[in-house]
Structure formats: structure tokens, C-alpha cells
GUMIVEX-220211 format. One line per field, with one value per atom (N, C-alpha, C): residue in three letters; atom name; x, y, z; chain; residue number from 1. Coordinates in steps of 0.001 Angstrom, whole numbers. Each point is the difference from the previous one (the first is absolute). Layout:
<sites>
res: c(ala, ...)
atom: c(CA, ...)
east: c(X, ...)
north: c(Y, ...)
up: c(Z, ...)
chain: c(A, ...)
n: c(NUM, ...)
</sites>
This chain:
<sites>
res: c(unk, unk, unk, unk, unk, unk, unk, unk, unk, unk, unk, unk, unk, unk, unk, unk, unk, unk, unk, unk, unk, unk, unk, unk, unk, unk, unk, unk, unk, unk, unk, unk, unk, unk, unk, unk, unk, unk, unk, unk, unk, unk, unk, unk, unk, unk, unk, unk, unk, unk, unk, unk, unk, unk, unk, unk, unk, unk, unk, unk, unk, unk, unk, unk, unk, unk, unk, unk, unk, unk, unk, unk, unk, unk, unk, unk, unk, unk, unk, unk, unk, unk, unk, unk, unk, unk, unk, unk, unk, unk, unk, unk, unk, unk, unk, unk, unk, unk, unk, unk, unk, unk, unk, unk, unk, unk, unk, unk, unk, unk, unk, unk, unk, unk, unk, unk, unk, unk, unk, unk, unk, unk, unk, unk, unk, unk, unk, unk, unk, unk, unk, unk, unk, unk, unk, unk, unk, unk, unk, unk, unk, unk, unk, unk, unk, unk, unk, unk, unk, unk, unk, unk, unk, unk, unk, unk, unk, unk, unk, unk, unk, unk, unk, unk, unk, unk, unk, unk, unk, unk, unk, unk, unk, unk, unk, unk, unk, unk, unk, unk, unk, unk, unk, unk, unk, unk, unk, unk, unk, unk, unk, unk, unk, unk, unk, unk, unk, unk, unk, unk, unk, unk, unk, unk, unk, unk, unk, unk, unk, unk, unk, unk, unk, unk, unk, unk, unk, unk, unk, unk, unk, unk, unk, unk, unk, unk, unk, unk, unk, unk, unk, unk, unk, unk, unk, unk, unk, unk, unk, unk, unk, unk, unk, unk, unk, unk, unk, unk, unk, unk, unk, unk, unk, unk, unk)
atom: c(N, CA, C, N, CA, C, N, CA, C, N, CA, C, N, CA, C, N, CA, C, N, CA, C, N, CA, C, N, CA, C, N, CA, C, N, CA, C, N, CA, C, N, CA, C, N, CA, C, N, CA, C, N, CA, C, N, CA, C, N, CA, C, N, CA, C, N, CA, C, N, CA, C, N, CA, C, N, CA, C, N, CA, C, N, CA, C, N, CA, C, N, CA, C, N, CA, C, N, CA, C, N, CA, C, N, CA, C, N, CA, C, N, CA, C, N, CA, C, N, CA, C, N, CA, C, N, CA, C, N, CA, C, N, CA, C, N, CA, C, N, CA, C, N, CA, C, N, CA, C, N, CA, C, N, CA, C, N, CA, C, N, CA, C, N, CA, C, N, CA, C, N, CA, C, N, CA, C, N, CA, C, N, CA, C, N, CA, C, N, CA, C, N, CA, C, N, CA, C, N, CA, C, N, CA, C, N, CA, C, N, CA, C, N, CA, C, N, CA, C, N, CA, C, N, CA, C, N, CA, C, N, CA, C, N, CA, C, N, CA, C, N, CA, C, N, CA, C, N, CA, C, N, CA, C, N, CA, C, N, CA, C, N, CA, C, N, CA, C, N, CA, C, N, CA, C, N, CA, C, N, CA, C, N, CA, C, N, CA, C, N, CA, C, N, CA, C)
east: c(-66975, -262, -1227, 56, -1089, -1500, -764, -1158, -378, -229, -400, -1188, 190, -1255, -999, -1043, -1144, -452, 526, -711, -1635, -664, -999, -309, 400, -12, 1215, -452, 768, -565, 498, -656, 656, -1442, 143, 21, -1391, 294, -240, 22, -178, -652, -1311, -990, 501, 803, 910, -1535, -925, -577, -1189, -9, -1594, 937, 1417, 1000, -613, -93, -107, 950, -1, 1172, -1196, 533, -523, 583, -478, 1092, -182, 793, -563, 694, -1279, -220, 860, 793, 500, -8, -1474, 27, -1586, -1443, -518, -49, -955, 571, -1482, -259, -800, 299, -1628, -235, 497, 573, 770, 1304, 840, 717, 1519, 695, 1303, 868, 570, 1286, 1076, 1222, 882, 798, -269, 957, 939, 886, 1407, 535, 600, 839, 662, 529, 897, 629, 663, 788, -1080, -1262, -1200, -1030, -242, -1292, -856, -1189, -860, -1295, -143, -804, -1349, -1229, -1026, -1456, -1051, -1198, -625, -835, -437, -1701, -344, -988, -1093, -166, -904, 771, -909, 385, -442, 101, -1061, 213, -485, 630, -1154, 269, -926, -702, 772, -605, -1617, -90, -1010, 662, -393, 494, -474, 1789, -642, 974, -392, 776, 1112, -65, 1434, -107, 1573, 367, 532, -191, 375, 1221, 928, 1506, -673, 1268, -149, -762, -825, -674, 932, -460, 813, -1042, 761, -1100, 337, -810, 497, 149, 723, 324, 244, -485, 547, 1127, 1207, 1473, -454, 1386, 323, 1088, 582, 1120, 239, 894, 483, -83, -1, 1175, -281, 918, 55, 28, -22, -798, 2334, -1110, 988, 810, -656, 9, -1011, 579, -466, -920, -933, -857, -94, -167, 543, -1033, 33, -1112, 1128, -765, 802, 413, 1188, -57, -754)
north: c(-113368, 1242, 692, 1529, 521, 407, -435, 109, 1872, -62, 1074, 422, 1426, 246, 370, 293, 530, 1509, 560, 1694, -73, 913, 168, 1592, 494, 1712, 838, 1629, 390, 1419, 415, 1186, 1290, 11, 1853, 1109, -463, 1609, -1071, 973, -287, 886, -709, 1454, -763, 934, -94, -268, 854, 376, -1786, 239, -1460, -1480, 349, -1361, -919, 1006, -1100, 943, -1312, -41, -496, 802, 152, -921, -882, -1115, -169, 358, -442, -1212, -935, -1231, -470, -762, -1020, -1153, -480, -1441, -103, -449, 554, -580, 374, 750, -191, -1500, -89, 321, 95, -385, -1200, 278, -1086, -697, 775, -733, 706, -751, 279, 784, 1100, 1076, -450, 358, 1031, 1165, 1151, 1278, 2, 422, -123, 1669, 405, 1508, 150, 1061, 756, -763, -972, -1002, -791, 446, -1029, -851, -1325, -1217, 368, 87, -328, -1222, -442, -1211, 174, 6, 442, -337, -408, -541, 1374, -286, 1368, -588, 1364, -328, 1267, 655, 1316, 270, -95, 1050, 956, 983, 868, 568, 533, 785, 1478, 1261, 975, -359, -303, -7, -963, -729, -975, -1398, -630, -1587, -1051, -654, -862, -1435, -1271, -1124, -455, 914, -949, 1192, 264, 1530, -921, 421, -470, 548, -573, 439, 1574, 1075, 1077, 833, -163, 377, 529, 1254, 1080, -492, -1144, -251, 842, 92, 339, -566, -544, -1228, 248, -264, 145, -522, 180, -207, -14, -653, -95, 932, 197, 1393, 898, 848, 1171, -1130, 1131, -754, 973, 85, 1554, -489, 773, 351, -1331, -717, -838, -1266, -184, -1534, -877, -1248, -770, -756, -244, -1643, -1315, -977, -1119, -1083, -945, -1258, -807, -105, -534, -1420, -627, -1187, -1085)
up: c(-61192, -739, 592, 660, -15, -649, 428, -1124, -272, -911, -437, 371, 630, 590, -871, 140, -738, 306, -1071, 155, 519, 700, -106, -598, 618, -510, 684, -53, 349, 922, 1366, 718, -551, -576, -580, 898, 1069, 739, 1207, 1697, 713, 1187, 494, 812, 1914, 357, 1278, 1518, -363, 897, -255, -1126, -158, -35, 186, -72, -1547, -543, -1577, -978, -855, -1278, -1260, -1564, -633, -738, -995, -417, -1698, -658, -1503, -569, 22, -455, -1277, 496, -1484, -144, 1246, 191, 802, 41, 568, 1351, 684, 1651, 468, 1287, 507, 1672, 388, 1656, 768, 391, 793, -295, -1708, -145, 1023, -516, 932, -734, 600, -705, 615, -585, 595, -530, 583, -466, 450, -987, 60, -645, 894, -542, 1062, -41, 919, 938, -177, 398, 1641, -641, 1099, -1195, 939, -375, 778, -564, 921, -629, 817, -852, 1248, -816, 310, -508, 264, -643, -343, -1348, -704, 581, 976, 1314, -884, -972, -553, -875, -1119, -1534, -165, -913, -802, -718, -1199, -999, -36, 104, 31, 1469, 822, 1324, -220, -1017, 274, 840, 314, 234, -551, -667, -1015, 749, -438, 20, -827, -731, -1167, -1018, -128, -1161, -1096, -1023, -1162, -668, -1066, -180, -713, 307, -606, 1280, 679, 1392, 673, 888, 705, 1071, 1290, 1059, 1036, 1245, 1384, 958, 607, 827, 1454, 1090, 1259, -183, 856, 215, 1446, 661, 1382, 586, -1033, 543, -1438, 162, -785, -839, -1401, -1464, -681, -1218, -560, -1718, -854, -1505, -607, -599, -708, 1108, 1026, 324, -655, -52, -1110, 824, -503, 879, -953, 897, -743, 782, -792, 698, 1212, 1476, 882, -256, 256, -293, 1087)
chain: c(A, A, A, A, A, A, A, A, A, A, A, A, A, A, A, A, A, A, A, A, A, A, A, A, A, A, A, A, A, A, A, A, A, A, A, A, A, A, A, A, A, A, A, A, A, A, A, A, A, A, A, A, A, A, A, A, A, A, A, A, A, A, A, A, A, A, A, A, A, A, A, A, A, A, A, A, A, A, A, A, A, A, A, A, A, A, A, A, A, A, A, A, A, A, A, A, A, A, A, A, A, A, A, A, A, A, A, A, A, A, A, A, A, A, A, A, A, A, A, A, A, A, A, A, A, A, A, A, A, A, A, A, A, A, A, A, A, A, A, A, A, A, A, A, A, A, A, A, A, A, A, A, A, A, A, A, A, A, A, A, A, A, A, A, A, A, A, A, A, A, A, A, A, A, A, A, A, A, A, A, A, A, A, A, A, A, A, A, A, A, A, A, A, A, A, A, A, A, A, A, A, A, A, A, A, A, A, A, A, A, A, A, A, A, A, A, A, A, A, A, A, A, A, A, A, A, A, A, A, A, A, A, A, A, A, A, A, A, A, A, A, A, A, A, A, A, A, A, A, A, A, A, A, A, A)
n: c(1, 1, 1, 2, 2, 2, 3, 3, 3, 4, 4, 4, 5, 5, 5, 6, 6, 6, 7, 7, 7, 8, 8, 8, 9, 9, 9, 10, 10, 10, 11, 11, 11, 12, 12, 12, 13, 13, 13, 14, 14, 14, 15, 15, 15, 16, 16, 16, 17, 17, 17, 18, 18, 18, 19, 19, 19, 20, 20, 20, 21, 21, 21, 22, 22, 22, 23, 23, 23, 24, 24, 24, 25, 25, 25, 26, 26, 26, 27, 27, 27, 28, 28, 28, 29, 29, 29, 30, 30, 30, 31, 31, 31, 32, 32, 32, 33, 33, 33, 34, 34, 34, 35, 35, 35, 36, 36, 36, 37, 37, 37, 38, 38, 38, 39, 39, 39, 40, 40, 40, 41, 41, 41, 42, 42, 42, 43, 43, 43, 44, 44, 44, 45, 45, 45, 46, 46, 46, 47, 47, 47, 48, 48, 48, 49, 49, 49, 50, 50, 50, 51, 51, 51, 52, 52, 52, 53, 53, 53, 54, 54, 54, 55, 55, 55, 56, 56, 56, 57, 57, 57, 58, 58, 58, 59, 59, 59, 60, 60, 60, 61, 61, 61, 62, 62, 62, 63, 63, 63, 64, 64, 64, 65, 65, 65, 66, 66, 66, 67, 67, 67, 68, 68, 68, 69, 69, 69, 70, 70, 70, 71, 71, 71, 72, 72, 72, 73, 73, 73, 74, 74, 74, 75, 75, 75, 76, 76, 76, 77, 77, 77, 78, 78, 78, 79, 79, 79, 80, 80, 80, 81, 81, 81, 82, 82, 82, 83, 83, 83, 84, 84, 84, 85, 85, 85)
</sites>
């Protein structure tokens, strides 16, 4: 049986030019932990390397938190992120 993945949040917006994704938290969300986004029929599994919320930089967003996350490629408003296995 497949294990059930774990939501982490979800990408609201996305800034093309700074390659970050905006992520609202339903699980919280450290430095260094492991993703993967999943939408538009792509994975990408990726270490969360810079946060920030209001363009400060923080280590760990808390549930309900609208973070900003470097990404490694595109992803667009309603791919899901999830804790990597």
C-alpha cells in the first residue's frame, strides 16, 4: 500500500524572474528540509536552501504562513508541496 504523502502547503503565486514560489503553509516549513512539488503532470523534489516572508529571512514558517521559497524550476499557483520521502 502506498504511503500517504504529507501535505506541506500549497504555491500561491510565482516570481519567474527571482525563481521563487510563494507557499502557504499547512505544515511548518524548515531550512534544509526536503520538498517535492507536484502539479502539472511534473515532481520536482528539491532542498528548501532560503526562506522569507516580507522579503526578511527566516528559518522555519509556521502553519497558516505565506513563505517565499527558492524553487529550482517553473511551478505555477496550485501545485501542491509535500514532505519528500
Amino acid at each position: 500500500m502506498a504511503k500517504e504523502k504529507t501535505l506541506i502547503g500549497e504555491i500561491t503565486h510565482y516570481f519567474p524572474k527571482a525563481g521563487a514560489a510563494v507557499v502557504k503553509l499547512e505544515m511548518p516549513l524548515k531550512i534544509g528540509d526536503k520538498v517535492k512539488i507536484v502539479g502539472g503532470g511534473k515532481e520536482i523534489e528539491q532542498e528548501i536552501t532560503s526562506m522569507q516572508i516580507d522579503r526578511q529571512p527566516i528559518e522555519e514558517g509556521k502553519v497558516g504562513n505565506e513563505v517565499g521559497v527558492a524553487v529550482s524550476e517553473a511551478v505555477r499557483e496550485g501545485y501542491k508541496v509535500y514532505k519528500a520521502e
